[in-house]
C-alpha positions as CSV (number, residue, x, y, z in Angstrom):
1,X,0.0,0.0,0.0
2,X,1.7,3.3,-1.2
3,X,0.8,6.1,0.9
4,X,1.9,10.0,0.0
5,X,1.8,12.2,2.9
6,X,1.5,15.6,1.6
7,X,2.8,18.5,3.5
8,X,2.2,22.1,2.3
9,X,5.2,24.4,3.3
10,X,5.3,28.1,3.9
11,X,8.5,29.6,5.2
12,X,8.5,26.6,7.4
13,X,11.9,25.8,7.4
14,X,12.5,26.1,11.1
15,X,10.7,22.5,11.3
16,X,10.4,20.9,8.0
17,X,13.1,19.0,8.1
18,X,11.9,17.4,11.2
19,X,8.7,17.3,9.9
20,X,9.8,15.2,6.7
21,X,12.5,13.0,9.1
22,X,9.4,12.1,11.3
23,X,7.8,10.5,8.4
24,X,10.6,8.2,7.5
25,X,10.5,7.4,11.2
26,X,6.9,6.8,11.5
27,X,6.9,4.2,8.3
28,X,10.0,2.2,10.1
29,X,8.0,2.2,12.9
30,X,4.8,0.8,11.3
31,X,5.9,-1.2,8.0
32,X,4.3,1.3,5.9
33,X,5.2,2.6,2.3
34,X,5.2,6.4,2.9
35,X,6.6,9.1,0.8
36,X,7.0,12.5,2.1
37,X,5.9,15.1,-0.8
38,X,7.0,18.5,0.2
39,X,5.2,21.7,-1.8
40,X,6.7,25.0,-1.3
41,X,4.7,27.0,-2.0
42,X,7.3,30.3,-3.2
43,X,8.4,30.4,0.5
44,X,10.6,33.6,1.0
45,X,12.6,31.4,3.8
46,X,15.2,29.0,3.1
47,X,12.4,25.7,3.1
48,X,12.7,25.5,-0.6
49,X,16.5,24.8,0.1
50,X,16.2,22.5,2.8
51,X,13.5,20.4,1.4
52,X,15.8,19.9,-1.6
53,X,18.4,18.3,0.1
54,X,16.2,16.2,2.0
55,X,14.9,12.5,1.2
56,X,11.1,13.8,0.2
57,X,9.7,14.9,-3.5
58,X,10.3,18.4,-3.9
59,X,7.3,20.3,-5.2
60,X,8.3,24.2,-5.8
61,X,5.6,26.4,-7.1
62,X,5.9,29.3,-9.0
63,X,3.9,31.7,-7.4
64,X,2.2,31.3,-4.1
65,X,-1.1,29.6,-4.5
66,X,-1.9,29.7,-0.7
67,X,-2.7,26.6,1.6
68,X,-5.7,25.1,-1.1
69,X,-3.3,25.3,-3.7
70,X,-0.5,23.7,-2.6
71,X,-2.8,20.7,-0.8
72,X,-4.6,20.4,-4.2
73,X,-1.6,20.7,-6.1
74,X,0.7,17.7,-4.0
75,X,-2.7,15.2,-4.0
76,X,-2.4,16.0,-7.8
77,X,0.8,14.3,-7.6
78,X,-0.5,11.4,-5.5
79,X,-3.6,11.0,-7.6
80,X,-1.3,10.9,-11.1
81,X,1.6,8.6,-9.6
82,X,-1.3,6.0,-7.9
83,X,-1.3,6.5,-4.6
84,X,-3.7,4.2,-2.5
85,X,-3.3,7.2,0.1
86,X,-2.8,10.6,0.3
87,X,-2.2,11.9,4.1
88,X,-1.8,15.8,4.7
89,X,0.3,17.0,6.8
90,X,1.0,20.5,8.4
91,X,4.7,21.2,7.8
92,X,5.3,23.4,11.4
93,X,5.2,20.1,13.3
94,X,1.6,20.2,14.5
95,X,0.4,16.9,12.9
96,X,2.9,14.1,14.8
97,X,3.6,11.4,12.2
98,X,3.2,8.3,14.2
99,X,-0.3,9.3,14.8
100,X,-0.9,8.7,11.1
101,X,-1.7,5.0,11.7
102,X,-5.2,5.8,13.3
103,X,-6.2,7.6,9.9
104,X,-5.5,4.7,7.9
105,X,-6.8,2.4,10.5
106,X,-10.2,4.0,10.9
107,X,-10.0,4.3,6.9
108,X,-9.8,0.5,6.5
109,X,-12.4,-0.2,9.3
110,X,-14.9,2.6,8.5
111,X,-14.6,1.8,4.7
112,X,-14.2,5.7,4.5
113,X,-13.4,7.3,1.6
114,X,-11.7,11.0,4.0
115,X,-10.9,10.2,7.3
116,X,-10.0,13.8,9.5
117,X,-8.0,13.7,12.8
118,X,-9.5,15.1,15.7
119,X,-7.8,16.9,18.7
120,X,-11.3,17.2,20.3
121,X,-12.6,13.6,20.4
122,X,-10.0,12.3,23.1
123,X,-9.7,15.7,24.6
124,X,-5.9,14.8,24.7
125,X,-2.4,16.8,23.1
126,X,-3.0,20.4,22.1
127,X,-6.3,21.8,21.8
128,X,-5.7,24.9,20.2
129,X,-6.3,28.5,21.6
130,X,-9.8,29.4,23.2
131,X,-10.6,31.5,20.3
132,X,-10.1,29.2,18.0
133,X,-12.2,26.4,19.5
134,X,-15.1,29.0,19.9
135,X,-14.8,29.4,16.0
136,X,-14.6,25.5,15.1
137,X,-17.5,24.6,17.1
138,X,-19.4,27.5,15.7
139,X,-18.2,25.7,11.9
140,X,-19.2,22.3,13.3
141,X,-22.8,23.2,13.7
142,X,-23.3,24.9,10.8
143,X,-21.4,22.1,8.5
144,X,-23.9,19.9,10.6
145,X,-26.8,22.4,9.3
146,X,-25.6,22.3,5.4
147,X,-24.4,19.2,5.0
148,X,-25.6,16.8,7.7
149,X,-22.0,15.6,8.9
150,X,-21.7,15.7,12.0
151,X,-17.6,16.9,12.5
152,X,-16.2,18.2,15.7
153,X,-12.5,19.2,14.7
154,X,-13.9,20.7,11.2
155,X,-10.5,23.2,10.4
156,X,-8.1,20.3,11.3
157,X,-5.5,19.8,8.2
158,X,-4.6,16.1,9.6
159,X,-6.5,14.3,7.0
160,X,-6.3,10.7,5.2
161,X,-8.0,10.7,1.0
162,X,-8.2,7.4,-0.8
163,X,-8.5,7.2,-4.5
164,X,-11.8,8.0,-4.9
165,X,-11.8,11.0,-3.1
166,X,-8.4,11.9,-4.6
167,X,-10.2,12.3,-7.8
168,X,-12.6,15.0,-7.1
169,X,-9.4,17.1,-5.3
170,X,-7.9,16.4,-8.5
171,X,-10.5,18.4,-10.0
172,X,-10.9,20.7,-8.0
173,X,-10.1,22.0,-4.0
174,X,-11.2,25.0,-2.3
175,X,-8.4,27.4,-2.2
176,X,-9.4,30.3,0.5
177,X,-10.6,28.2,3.8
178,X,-9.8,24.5,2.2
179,X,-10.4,22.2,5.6
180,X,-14.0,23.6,6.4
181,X,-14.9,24.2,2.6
182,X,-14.1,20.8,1.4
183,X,-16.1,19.0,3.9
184,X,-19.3,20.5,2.4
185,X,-17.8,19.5,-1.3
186,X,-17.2,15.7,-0.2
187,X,-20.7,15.5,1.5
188,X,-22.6,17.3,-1.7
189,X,-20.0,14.7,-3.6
190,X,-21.0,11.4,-1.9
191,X,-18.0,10.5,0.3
192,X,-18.1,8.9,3.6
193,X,-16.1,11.3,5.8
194,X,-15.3,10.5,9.3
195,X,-13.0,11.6,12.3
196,X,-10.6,9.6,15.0
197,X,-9.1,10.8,17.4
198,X,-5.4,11.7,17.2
199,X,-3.2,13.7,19.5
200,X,-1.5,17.2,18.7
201,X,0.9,19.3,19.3
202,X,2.1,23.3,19.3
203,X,3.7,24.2,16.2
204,X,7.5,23.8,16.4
205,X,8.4,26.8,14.3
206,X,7.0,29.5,12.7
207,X,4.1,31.8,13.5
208,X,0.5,31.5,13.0
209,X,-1.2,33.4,10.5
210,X,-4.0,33.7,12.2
211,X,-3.8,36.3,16.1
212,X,-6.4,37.0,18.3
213,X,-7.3,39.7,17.0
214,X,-8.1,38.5,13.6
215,X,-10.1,35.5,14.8
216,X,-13.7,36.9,14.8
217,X,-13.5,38.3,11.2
218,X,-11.9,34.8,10.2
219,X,-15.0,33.2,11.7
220,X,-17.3,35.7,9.5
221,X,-15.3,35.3,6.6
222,X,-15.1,31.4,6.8
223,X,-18.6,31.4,7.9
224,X,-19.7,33.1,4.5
225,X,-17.4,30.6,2.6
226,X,-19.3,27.9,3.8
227,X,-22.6,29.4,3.0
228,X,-21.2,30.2,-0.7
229,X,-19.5,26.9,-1.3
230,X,-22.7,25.1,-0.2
231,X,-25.1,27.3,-2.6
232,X,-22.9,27.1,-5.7
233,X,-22.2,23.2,-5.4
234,X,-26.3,22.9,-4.8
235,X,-26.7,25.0,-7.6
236,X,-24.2,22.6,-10.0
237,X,-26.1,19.3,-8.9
């Protein structure tokens, strides 16, 4: 089973490296098949250096397409080499790599076609500022509104795709507020998504893009994503 763990970089090169080295570790550990697949996307940093000297496929875009982009653009490379898996992967450190066995394990015993990791289920690793919860919850219930799913950690980039779901990101991936977004486009889309529980951690480098400050009008924003994605993907069926 051939399994491409995606990881999205962004001037992440205070823990890529790590990142990347933790996947080789984590498919020792396991028996697993796993290839790291790095995309820079046009970091200003040095990550597009280190990641080239590393043992991971190199993916260095152009311009930067932001965090949809570069997800969509490394499952593209997963999808076209046949992959059985795609797992993504935050590159700051968040996401450890040994918990990636509980996606694929819930994959192959939910028969699921996305499986999301959830810091909120087991209550256990980092749970993320109180801000931030306030605006996922707020998400959850209004995914659970549009679409019916019923998702508790609904921004969390620690996800597992198999072929069939890699298929549709191949054609096409939010690009503004992917995680939230894309949930509504797999449920109008047919796919069984479920959560586990995994554990997280603080980021190990870097700086999040998102303060306190900013976190109400990211909640309105993403709110009226969701409200938009979920009208225009009605409207197309």
């Amino acid at each position: 089973m051939q399994i491409a763990v995606v990881i999205p970089a962004y001037n992440e090169e205070q823990s890529i490296a790590m990142v990347v080295e933790s996947v080789h570790q984590a498919a020792a550990k396991f028996n697993l098949l796993l290839t790291p697949v790095v995309v820079n996307d046009c970091s200003k940093d040095a990550t597009g250096e280190i990641i080239s000297k590393i043992n991971c496929v190199a993916i260095h875009l152009p311009v930067n397409l932001g965090i949809g982009g570069a997800v969509q653009t490394g499952m593209k490379y997963a999808f076209e080499n046949k992959f059985d898996y795609a797992v993504q992967m935050d590159g700051d450190g968040q996401h450890p790599a040994e918990e990636l066995i509980k996606l694929i394990e819930c994959a192959n015993n939910e028969n699921a076609d996305v499986v999301i990791g959830s810091r909120f289920i087991s209550g256990e690793g980092f749970q993320s500022s109180y801000m931030r919860r306030i605006g996922i919850r707020f998400f959850s219930k209004l995914i659970k509104v549009l679409t019916g799913y019923k998702i508790a950690d609904t921004t969390s980039g620690y996800r597992l795709f198999n072929r069939k779901a890699l298929a549709l990101i191949d054609e096409y991936y939010p690009d503004e507020y992917p995680e939230p977004e894309a949930i509504i486009y797999f449920s109008k889309s047919n796919l069984k998504v479920v959560e586990t529980p995994v554990k997280m951690q603080e980021r190990q480098g870097g700086v999040s893009s998102i303060g306190f400050y900013a976190s109400v009008y990211y909640m309105f924003k993403v709110s009226l994503a969701l409200i938009f994605t979920y009208i225009r993907l009605y409207k197309r069926n």
